[in-house]
TORKE-82830 format. One record per residue (C-alpha): residue number from 1; residue in three letters; z, y, x. Coordinates in steps of 0.5 Angstrom, whole numbers. Layout:
# TORKE-82830
rec n:NUM; res:ALA; zz:Z; yy:Y; xx:X;
...
END
This chain:
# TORKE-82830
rec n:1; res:UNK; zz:-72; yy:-236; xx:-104;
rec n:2; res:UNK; zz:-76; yy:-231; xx:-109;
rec n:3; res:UNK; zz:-72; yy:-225; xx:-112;
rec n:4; res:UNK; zz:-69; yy:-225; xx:-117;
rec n:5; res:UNK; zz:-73; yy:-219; xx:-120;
rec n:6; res:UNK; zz:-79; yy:-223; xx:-118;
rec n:7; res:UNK; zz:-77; yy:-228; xx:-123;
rec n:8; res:UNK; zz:-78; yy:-224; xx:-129;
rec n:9; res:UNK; zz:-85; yy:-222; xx:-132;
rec n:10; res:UNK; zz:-88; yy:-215; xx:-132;
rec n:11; res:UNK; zz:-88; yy:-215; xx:-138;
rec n:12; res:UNK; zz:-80; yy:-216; xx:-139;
rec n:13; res:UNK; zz:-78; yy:-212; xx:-132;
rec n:14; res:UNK; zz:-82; yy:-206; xx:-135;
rec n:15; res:UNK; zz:-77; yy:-206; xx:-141;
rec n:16; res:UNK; zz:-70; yy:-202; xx:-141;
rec n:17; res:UNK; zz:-64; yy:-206; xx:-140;
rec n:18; res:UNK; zz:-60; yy:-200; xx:-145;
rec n:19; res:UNK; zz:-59; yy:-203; xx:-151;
rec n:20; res:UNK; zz:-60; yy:-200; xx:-158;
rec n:21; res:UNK; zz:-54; yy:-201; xx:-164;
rec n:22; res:UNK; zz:-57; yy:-206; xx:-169;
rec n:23; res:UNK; zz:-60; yy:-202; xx:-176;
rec n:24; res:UNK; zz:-54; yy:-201; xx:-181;
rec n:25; res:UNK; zz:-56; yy:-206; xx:-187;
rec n:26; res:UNK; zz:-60; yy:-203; xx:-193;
rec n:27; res:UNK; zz:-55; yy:-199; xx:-197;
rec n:28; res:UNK; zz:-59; yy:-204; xx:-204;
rec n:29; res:UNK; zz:-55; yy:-210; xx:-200;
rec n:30; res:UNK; zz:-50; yy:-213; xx:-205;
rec n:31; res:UNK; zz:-45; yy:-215; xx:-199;
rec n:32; res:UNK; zz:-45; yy:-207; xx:-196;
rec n:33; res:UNK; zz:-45; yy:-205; xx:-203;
rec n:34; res:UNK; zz:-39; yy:-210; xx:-205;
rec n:35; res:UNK; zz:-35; yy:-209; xx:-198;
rec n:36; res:UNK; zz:-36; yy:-202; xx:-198;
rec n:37; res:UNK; zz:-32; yy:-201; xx:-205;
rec n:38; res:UNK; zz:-28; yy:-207; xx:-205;
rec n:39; res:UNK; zz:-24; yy:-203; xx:-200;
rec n:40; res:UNK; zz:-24; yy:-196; xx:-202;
rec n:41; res:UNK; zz:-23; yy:-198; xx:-210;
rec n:42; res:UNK; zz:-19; yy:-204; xx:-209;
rec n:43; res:UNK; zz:-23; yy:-207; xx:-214;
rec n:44; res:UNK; zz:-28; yy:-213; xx:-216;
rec n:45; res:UNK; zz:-35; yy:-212; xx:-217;
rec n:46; res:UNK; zz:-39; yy:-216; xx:-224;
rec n:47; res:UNK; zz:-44; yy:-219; xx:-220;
rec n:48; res:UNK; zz:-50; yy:-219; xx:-225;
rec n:49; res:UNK; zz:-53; yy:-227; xx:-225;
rec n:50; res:UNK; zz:-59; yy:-224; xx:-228;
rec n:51; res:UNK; zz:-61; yy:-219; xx:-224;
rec n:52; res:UNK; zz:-58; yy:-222; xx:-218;
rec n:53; res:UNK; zz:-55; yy:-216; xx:-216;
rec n:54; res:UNK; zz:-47; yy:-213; xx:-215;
rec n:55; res:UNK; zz:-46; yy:-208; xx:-220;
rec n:56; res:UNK; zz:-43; yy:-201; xx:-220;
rec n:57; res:UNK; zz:-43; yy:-195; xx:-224;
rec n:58; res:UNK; zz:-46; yy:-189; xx:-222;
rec n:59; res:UNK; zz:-40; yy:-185; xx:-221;
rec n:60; res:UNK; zz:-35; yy:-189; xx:-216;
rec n:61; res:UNK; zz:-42; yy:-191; xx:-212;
rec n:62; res:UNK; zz:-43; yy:-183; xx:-211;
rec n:63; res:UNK; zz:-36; yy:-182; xx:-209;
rec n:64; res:UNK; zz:-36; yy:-187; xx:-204;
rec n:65; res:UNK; zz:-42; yy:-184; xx:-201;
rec n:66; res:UNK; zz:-39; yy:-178; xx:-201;
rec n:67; res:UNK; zz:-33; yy:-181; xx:-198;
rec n:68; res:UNK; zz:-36; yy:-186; xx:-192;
rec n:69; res:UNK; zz:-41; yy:-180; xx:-190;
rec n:70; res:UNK; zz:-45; yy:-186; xx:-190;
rec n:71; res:UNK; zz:-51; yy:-183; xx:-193;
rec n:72; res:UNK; zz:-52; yy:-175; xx:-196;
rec n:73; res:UNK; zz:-50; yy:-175; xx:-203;
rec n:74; res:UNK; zz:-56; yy:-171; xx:-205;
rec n:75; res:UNK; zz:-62; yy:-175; xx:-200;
rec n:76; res:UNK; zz:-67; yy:-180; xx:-203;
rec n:77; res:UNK; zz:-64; yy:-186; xx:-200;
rec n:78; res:UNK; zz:-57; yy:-185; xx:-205;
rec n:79; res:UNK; zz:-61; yy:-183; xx:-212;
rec n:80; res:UNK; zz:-65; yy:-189; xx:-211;
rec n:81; res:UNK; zz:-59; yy:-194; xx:-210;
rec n:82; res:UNK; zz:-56; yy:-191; xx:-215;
rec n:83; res:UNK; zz:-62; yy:-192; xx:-219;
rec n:84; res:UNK; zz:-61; yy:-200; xx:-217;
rec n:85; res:UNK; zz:-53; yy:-200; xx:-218;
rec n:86; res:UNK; zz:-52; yy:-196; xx:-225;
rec n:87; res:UNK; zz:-55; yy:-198; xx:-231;
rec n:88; res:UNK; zz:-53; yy:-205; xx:-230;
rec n:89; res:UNK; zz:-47; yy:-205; xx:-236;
rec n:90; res:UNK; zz:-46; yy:-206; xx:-242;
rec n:91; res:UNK; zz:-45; yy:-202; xx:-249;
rec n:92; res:UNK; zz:-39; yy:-206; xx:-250;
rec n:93; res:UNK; zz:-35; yy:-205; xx:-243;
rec n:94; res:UNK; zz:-36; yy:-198; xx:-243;
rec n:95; res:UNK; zz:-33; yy:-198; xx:-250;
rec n:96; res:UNK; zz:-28; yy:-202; xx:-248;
rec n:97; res:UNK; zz:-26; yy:-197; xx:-242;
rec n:98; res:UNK; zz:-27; yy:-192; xx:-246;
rec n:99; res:UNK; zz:-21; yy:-195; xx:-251;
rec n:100; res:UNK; zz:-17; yy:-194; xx:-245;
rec n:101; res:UNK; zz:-11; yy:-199; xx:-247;
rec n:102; res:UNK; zz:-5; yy:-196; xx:-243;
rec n:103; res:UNK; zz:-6; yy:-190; xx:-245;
rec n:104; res:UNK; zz:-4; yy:-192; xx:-253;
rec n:105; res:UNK; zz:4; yy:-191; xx:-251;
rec n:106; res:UNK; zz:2; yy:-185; xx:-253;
rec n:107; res:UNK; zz:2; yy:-188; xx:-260;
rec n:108; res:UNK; zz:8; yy:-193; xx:-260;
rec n:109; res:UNK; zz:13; yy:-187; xx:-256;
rec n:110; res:UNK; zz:12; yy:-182; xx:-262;
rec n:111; res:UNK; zz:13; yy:-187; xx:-267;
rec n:112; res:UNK; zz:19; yy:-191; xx:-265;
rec n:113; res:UNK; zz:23; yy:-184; xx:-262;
rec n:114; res:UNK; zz:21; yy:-182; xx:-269;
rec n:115; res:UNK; zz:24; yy:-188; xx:-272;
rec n:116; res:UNK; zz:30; yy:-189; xx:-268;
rec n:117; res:UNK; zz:32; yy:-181; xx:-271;
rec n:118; res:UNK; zz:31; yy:-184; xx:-278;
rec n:119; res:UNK; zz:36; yy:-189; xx:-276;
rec n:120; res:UNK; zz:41; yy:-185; xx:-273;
rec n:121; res:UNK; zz:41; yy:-180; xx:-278;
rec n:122; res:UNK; zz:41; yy:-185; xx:-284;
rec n:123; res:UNK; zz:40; yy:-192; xx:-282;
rec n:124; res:UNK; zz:34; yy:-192; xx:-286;
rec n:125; res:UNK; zz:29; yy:-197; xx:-282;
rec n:126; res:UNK; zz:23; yy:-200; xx:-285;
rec n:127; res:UNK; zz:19; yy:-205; xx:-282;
rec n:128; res:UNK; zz:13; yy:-205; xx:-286;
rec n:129; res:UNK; zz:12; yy:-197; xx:-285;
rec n:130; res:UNK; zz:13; yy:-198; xx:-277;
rec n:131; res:UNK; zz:8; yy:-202; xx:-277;
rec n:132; res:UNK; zz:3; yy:-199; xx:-282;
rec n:133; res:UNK; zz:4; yy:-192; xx:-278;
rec n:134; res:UNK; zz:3; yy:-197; xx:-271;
rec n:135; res:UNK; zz:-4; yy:-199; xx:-273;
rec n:136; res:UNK; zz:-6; yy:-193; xx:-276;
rec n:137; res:UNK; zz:-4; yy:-189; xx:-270;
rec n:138; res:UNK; zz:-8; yy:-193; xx:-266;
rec n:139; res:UNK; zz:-14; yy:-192; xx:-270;
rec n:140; res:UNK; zz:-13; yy:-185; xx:-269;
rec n:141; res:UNK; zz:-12; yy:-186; xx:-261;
rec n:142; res:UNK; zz:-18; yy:-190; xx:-261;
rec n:143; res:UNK; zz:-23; yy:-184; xx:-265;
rec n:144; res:UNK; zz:-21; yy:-179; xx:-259;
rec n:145; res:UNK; zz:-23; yy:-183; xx:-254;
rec n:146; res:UNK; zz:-30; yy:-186; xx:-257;
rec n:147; res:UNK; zz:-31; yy:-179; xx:-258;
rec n:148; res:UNK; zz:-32; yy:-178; xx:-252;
rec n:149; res:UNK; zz:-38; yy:-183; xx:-253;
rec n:150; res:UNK; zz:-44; yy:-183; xx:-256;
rec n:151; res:UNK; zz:-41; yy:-188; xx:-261;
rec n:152; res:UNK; zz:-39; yy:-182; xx:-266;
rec n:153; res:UNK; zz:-40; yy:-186; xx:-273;
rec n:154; res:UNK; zz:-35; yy:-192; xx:-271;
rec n:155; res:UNK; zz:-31; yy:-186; xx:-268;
rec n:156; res:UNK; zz:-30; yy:-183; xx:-275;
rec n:157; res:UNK; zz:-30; yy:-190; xx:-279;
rec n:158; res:UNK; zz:-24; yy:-190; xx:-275;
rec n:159; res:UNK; zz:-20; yy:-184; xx:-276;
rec n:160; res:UNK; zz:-22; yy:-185; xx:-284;
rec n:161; res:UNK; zz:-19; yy:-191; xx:-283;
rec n:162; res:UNK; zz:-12; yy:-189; xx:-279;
rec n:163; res:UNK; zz:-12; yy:-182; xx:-283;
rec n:164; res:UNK; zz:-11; yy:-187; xx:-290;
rec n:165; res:UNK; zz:-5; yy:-191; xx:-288;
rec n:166; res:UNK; zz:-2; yy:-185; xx:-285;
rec n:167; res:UNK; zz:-3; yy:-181; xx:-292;
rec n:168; res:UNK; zz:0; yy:-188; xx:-296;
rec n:169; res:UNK; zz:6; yy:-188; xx:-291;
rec n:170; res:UNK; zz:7; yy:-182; xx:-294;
rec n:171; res:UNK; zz:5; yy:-182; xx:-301;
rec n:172; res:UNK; zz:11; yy:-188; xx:-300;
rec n:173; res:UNK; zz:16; yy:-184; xx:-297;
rec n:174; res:UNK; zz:15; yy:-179; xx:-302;
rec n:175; res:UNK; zz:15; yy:-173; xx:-296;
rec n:176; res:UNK; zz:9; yy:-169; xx:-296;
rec n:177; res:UNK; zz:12; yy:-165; xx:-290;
rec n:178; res:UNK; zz:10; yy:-171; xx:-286;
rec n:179; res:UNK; zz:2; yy:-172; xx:-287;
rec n:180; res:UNK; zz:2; yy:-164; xx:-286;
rec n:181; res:UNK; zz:5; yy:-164; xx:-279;
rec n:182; res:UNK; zz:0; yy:-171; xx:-277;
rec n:183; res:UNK; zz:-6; yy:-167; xx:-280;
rec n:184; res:UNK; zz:-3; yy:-161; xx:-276;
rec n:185; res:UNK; zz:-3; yy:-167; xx:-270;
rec n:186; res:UNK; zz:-10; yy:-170; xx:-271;
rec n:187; res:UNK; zz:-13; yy:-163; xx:-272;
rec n:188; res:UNK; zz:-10; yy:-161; xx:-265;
rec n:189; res:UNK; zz:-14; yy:-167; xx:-262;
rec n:190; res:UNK; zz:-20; yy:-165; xx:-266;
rec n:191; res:UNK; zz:-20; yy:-158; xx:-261;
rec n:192; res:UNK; zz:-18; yy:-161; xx:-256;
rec n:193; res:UNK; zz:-24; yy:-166; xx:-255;
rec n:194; res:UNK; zz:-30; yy:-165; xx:-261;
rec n:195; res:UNK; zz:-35; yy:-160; xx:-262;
rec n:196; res:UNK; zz:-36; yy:-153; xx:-263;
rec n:197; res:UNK; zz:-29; yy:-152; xx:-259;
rec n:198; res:UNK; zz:-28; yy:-157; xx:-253;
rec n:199; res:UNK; zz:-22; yy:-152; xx:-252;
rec n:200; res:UNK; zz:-20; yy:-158; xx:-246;
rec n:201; res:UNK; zz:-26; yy:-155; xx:-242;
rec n:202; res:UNK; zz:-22; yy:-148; xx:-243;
rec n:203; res:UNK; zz:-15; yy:-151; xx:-240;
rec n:204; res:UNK; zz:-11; yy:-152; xx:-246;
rec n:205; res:UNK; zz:-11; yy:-159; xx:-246;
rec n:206; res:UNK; zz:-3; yy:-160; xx:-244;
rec n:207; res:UNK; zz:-1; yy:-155; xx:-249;
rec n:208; res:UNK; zz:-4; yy:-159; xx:-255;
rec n:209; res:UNK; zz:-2; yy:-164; xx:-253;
rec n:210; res:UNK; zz:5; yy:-162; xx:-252;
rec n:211; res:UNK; zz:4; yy:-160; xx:-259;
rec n:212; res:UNK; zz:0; yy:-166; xx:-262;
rec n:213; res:UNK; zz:5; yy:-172; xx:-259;
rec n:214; res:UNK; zz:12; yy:-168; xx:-259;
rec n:215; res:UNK; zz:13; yy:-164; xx:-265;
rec n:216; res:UNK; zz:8; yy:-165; xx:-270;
rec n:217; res:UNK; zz:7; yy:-173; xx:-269;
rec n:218; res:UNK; zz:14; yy:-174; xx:-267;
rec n:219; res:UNK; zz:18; yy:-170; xx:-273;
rec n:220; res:UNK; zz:12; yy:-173; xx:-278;
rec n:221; res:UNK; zz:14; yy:-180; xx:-276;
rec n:222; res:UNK; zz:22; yy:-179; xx:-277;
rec n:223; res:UNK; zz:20; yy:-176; xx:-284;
rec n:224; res:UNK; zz:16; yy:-182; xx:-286;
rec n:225; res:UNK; zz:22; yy:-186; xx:-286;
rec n:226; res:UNK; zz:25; yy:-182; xx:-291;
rec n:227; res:UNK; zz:25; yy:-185; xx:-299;
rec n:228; res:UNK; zz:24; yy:-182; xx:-305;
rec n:229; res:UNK; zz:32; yy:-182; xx:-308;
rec n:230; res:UNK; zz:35; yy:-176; xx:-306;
rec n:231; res:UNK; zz:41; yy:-180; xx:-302;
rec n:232; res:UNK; zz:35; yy:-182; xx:-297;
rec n:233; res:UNK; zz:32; yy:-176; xx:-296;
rec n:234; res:UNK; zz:31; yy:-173; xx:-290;
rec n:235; res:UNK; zz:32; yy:-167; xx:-287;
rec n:236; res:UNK; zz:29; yy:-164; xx:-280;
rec n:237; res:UNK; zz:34; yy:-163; xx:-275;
rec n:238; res:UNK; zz:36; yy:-160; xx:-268;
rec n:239; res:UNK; zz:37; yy:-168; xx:-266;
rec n:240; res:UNK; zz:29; yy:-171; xx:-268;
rec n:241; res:UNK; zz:26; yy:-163; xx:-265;
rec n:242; res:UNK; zz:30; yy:-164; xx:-259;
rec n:243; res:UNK; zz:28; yy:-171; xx:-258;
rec n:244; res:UNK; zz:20; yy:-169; xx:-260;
rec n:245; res:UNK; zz:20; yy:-164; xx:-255;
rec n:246; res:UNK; zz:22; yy:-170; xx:-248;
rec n:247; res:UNK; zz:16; yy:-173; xx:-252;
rec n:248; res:UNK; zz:11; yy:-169; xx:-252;
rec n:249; res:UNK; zz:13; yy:-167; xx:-245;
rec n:250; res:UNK; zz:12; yy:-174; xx:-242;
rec n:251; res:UNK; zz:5; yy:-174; xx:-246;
rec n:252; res:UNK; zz:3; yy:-167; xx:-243;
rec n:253; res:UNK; zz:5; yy:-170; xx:-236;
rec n:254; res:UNK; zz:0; yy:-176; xx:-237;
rec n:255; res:UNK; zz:-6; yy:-172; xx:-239;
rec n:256; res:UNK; zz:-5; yy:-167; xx:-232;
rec n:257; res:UNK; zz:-5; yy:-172; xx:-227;
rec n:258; res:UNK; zz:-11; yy:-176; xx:-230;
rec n:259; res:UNK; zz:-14; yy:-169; xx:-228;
rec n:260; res:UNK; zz:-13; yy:-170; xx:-220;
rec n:261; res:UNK; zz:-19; yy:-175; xx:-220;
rec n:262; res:UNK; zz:-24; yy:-171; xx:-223;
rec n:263; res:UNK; zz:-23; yy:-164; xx:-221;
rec n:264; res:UNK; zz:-30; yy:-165; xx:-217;
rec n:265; res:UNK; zz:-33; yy:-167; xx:-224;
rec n:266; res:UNK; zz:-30; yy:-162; xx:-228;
rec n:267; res:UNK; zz:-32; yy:-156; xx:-223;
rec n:268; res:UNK; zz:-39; yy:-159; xx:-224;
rec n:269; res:UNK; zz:-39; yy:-158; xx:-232;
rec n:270; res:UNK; zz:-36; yy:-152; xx:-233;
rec n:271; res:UNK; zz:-29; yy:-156; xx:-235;
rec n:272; res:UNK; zz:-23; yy:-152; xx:-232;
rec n:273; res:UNK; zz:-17; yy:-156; xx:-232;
rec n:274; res:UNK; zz:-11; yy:-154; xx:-230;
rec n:275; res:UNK; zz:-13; yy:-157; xx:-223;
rec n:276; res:UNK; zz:-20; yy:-154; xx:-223;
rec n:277; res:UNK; zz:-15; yy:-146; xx:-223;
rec n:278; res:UNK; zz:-10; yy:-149; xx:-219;
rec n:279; res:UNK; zz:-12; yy:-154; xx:-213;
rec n:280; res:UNK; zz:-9; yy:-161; xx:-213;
rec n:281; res:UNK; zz:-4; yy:-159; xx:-207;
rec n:282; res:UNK; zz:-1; yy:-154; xx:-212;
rec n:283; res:UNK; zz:-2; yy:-159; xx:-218;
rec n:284; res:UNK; zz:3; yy:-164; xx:-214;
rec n:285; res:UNK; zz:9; yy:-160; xx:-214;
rec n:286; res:UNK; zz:6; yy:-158; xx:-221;
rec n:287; res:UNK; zz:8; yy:-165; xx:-222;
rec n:288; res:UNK; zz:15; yy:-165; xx:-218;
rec n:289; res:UNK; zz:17; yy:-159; xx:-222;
rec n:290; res:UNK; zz:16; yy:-162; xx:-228;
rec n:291; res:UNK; zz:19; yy:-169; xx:-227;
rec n:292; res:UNK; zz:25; yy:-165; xx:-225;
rec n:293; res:UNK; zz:25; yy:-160; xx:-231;
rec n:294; res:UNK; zz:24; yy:-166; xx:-236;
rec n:295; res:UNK; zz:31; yy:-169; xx:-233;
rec n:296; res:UNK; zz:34; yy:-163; xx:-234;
rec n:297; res:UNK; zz:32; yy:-161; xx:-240;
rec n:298; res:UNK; zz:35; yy:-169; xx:-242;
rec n:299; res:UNK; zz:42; yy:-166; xx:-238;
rec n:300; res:UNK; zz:42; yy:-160; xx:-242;
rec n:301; res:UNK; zz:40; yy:-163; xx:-249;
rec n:302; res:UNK; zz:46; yy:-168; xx:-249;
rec n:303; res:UNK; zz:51; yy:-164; xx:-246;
rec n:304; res:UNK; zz:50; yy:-159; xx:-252;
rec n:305; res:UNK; zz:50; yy:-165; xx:-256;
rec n:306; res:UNK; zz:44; yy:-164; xx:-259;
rec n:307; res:UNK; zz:42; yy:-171; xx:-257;
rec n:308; res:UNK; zz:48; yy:-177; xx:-257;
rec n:309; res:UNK; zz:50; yy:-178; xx:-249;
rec n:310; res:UNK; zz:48; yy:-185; xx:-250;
rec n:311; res:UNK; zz:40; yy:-182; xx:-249;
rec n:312; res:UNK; zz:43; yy:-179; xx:-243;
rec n:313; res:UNK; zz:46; yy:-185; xx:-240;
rec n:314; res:UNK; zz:40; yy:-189; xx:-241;
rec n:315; res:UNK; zz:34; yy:-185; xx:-239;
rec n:316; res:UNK; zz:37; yy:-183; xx:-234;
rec n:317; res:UNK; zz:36; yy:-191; xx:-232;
rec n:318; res:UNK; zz:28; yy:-188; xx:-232;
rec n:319; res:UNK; zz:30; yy:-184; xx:-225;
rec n:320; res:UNK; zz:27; yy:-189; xx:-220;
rec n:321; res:UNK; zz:20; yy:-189; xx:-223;
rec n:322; res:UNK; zz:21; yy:-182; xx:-224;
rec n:323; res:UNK; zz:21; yy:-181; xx:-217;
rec n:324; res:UNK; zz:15; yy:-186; xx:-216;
rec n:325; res:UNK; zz:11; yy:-181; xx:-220;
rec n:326; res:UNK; zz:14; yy:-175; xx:-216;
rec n:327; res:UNK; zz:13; yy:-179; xx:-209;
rec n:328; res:UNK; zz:5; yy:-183; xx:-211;
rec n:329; res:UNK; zz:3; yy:-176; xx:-212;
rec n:330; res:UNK; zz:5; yy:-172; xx:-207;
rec n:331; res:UNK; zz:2; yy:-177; xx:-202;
rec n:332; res:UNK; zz:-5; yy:-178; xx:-204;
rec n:333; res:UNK; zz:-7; yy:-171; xx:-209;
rec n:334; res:UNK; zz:-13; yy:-170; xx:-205;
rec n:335; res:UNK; zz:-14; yy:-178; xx:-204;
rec n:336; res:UNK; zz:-19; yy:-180; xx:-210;
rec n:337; res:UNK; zz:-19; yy:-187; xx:-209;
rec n:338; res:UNK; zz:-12; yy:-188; xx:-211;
rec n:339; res:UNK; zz:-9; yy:-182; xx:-214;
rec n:340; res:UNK; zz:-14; yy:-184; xx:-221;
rec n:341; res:UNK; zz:-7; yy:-189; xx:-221;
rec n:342; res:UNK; zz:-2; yy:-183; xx:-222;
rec n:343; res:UNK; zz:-3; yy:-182; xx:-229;
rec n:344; res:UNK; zz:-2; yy:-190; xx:-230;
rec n:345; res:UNK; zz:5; yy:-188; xx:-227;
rec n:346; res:UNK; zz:5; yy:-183; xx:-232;
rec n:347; res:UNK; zz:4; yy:-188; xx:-236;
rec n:348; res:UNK; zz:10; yy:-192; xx:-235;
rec n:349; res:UNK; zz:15; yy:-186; xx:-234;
rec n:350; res:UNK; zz:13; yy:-184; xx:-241;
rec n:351; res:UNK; zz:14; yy:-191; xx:-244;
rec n:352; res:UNK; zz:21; yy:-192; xx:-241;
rec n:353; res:UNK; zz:23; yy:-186; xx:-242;
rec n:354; res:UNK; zz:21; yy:-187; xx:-249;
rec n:355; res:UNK; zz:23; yy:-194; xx:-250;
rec n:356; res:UNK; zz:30; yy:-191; xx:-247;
rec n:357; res:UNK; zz:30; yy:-184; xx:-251;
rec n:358; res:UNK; zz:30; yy:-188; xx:-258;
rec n:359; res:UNK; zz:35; yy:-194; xx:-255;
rec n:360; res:UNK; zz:40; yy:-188; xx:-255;
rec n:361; res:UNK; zz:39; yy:-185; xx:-261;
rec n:362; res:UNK; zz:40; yy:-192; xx:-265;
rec n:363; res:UNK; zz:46; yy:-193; xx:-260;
rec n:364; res:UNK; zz:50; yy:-188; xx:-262;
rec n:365; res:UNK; zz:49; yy:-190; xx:-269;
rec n:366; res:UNK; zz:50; yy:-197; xx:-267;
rec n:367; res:UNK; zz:57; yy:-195; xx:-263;
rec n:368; res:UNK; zz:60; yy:-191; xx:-267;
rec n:369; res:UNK; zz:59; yy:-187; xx:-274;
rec n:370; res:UNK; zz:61; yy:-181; xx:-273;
rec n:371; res:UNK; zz:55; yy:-178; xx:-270;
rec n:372; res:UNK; zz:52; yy:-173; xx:-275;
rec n:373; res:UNK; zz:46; yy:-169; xx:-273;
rec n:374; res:UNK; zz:46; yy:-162; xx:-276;
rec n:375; res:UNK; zz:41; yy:-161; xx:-281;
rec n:376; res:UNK; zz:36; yy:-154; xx:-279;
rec n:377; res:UNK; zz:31; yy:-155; xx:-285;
rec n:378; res:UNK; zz:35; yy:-158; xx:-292;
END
């Protein structure tokens, strides 16, 4: 019987059994492209039917090189997919993100907290104000986000538009203290984001924010539910500042955990967020702390009375979410596929702590009359 290595052609038996791994699949495939984001961003992909391509914006397409190690981040083989997977949006999806629509509690928060002081200082409420201010304080929110873009004419058509209802809500509460502390508000957004000053690429983004959501725009509210007879007029009190202050520090928290994503980004324009100066690892027990002085701040508030102590008893219900804030972040700060998600976390906190800072204060007014802030200013 003939051997088996007779059997087998020359041109075969000269071969080498070893066997090679298979060529990974072009980097353009769009099942690679599309499997390989799937699963670090949990996200599906627009698959484009007149290129005939999955489509992806440059950013997420880099950061998932960078992450995989799958090409150099820098090498020819990633420029041109990029080139393949970028520019395949359109204008009214990138406004659309731009817009950002979670992010308008920053709106709704200010303006009920606000509103509930009113009613507890007064009993006043007015529907049709409430909803006037609502409208143009989204306008307001939506120019500073489309600042960001390059649509600057519908982004000042906007903040026009708001900035006149916000004028003729005041006109009609007849308190002109109102419309200087929203103009107080507005302004510090304008530095914050616009030109010459951009002061968010100087690390002042949280205090301005602070300011612009807390104080100003909360006490601006709380003041435009005032009337013109002197029995409805309202006086600033230690009751709607202490509220304003929790207000602005929730916003504030919003703002620094949308940093931890983007400190790469920041770092290559020159943008020294907090984040950028202190590191994510640092910036996470940043987050722990804060979340905890804000319920502290809450405990001593009510307890000096001046917040009822219903506030208390309902904000306190937001402790859990808190504690998913704290949690999430110290989990996964150096994690860019997911820690994008802390902000809307943060999100969430600032809507219920908000939500539940001005069911108090409309419950202590609701339960019993007795509750009178002191005034501070007449």
């Amino acid at each position: 019987m003939a051997s088996v290595s007779t059997l087998i052609p020359p041109s075969i038996s000269s071969l080498t059994l070893a066997t090679t791994p298979l060529p990974l699949p072009p980097i353009s495939s769009p099942n690679t492209v599309r499997s390989k984001l799937q699963f670090h961003y949990s996200f599906k992909i627009p698959f484009d039917r007149d290129k005939g391509r999955w489509t992806v914006s440059k950013r997420r397409y880099r950061r998932w090189a960078a992450s995989t190690n799958h090409v150099d981040e820098h090498s020819d083989t990633t420029r041109e997919a990029e080139e393949e997977v970028e520019e395949h949006i359109s204008r009214a999806t990138l406004i659309w993100r731009a817009i950002k629509l979670p992010m308008y509690s920053v709106a709704l928060v200010p303006l009920t907290v606000g509103t509930a002081a009113a009613f507890l200082q007064a009993g006043l409420f007015s529907a049709r104000r409430y909803f006037v201010l609502l409208f143009s304080s989204v306008l307001i929110i939506t120019w500073l986000n489309l600042s960001r873009t390059g649509t600057l004419i519908t982004a000042y058509a906007l903040l026009i538009s708001g900035f006149m209802g916000l004028a003729w809500a005041s006109a009609e509460a007849g308190n002109i203290r109102s419309i200087l502390l929203l103009a107080c508000a507005i302004i510090c957004g304008y530095i914050y984001q616009c030109p010459p000053f951009r002061l968010s690429y100087k690390g002042l983004g949280e205090p301005l924010c602070f300011s612009a959501f807390g104080p100003f725009a909360t006490s601006a509210f709380y003041l435009m539910q005032s009337t013109r007879s002197e029995m409805h007029h309202l006086p600033l009190t230690g009751t709607v500042l202490s509220a304003s202050l929790l207000v602005g520090f929730t916003t504030s928290l919003i703002l620094f955990c949308s940093h931890f994503h983007q400190v790469a980004g920041d770092l290559s324009v020159g943008k020294m967020s907090p984040l950028v100066r202190i590191g994510n690892r640092t910036g996470s027990r940043v987050v722990k702390v804060a979340v905890g002085t804000l319920y502290f701040l809450l405990l001593v508030l009510c307890l000096s009375q001046a917040l009822p102590l219903t506030c208390l008893f309902l904000c306190a219900l937001t402790l859990p979410i808190g504690k998913l804030v704290v949690r999430y972040v110290e989990e996964n700060h150096n994690d860019n596929a997911k820690i994008f998600m802390a902000k809307y976390y943060c999100v969430r906190l600032h809507a219920l702590f908000g939500v539940a800072l001005a069911a108090g204060l409309v419950g202590a007014r609701t339960v019993t009359e007795r509750y009178v802030p002191k005034p501070l200013f007449p």
